[in-house]
C-alpha positions as CSV (number, residue, x, y, z in Angstrom):
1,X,0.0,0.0,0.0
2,X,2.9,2.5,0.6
3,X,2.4,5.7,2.0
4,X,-1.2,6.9,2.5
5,X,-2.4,9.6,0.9
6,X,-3.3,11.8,3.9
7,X,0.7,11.5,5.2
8,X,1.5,12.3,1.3
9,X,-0.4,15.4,1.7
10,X,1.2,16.2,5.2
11,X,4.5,15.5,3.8
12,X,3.7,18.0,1.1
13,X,3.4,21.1,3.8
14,X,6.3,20.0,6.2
15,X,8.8,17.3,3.8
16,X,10.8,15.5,6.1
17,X,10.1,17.4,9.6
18,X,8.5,15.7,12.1
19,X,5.1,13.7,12.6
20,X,3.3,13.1,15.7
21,X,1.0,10.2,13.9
22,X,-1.4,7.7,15.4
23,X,-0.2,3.9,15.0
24,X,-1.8,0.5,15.7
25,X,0.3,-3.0,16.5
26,X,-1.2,-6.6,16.0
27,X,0.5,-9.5,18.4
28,X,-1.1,-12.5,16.8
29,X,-0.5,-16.0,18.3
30,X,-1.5,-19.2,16.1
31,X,-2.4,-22.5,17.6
32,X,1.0,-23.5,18.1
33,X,1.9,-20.5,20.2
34,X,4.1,-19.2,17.4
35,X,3.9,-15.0,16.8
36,X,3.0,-13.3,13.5
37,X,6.2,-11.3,12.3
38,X,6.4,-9.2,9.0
39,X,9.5,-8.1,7.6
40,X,9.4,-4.6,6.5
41,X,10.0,-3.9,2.9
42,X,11.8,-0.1,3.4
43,X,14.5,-1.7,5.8
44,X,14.1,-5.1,5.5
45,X,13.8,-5.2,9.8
46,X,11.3,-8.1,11.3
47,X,8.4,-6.5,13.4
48,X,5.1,-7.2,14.4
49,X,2.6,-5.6,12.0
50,X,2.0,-2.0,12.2
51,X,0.6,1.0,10.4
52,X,-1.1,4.5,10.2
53,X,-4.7,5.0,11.4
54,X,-6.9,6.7,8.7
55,X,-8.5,9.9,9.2
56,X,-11.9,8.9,11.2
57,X,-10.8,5.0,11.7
58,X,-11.0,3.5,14.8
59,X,-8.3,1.6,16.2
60,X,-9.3,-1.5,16.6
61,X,-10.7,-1.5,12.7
62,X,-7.3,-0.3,12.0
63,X,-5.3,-3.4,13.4
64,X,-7.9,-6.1,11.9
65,X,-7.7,-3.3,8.3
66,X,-3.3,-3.4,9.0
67,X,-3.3,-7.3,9.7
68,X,-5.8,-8.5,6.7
69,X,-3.8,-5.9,4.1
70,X,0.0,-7.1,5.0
71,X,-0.6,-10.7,5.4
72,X,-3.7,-12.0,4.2
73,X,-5.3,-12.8,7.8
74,X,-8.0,-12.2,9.6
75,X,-7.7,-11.3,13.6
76,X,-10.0,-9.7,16.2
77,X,-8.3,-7.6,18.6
78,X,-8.7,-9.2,21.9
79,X,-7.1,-6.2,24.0
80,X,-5.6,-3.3,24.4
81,X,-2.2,-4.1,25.5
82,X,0.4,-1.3,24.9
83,X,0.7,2.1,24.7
84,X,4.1,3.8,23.5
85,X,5.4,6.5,21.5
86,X,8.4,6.3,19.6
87,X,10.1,7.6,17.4
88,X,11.1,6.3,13.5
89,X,13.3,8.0,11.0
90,X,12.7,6.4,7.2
91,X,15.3,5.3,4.9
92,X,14.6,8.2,3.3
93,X,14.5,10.4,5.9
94,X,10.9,11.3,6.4
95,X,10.7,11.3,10.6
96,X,7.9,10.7,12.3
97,X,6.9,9.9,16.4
98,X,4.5,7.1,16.5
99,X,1.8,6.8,19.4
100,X,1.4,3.1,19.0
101,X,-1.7,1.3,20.2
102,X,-0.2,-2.5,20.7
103,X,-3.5,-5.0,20.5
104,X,-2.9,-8.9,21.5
105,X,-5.4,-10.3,18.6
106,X,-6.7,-13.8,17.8
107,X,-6.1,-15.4,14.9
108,X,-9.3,-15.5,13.0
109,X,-8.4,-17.1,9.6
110,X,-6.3,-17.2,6.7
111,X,-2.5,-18.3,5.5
112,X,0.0,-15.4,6.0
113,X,1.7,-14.6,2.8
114,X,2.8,-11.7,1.8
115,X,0.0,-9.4,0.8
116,X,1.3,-6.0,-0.3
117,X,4.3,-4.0,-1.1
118,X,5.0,-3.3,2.5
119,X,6.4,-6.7,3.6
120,X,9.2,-9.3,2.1
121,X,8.3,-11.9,4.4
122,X,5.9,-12.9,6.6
123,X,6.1,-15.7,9.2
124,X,5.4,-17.4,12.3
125,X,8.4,-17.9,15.5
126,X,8.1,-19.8,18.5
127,X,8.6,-16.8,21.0
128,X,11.9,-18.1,22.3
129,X,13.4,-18.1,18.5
130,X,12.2,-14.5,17.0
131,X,14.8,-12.6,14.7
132,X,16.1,-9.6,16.0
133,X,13.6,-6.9,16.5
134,X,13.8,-3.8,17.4
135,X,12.9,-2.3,21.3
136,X,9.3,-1.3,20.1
137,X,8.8,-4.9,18.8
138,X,10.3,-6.6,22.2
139,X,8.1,-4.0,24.6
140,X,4.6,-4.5,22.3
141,X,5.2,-8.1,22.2
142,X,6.2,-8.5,25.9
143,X,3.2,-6.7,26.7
144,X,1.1,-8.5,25.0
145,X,1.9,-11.5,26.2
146,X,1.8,-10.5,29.7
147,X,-1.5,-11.6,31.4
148,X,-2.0,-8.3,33.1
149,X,-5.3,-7.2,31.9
150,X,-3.7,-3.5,32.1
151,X,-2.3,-1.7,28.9
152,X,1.6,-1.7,29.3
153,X,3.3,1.8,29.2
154,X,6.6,3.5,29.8
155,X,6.6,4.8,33.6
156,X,6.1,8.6,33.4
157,X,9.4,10.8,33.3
158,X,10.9,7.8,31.3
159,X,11.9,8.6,27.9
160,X,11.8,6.6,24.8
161,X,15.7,7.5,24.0
């Protein structure tokens, strides 16, 4: 799918300064326990699926929208377990801060394959054997799995940095 065109627009007023932009995260488990990883086509990193809300989208529609469009499968958002914000700087160096809504979702149906432009891969790990990921990846999937009913969060006064 590539850049939406409300962030094209944006990017049009303000090129590569920053963007404080609302973000949802699927941590989908299959039967076997396994986790749903994508690896991202603009730095070729592994990460749980993620994207953009759309103007006037809920979140929740956004992750089940985000998981169905990258990899093909269906999910229903089971919780809300994380809330960060973050920052990300683009290979081409478009920078943005991310307020990520991390969602612990159940596996509704499907096969993951790769299902747009955003992705190489897509596969499932046992949780002891993921690739490396990146600290947003390790705290929404820690969360996640966490069986604390609470949303996880930084502690205030802590910085992402």
């Amino acid at each position: 799918m590539g850049v939406p065109e409300y962030i094209r627009r944006l990017r049009a007023h303000v090129g590569r300064d920053l963007l404080l932009l609302p973000s949802v995260s699927a941590v989908v488990r299959n039967d076997a326990g396994e986790l749903l990883l994508a690896q991202r086509a603009d730095d070729a990193r592994w990460s749980v699926v993620s994207g953009v809300l759309e103007p006037g989208e809920q979140p929740a529609t956004a992750v089940v929208r985000e998981v169905r469009e990258e990899t093909g499968l269906d999910v229903e958002p089971v919780r809300l377990s994380s809330v960060l914000a973050h920052p990300h700087t683009y290979p081409n160096g478009d920078r943005c801060e991310f307020v990520n809504l991390g969602f612990r979702c159940r596996l509704a149906g499907g096969t993951a394959r790769v299902n747009d432009d955003e992705s190489m891969a897509v596969g499932w790990f046992p949780p002891d054997r993921l690739p490396e990921l990146d600290r947003h990846a390790r705290l929404v999937i820690g969360y996640a799995l966490d069986d604390d009913p609470a949303a996880g969060f930084l502690p205030p006064g802590v910085a992402w940095a």
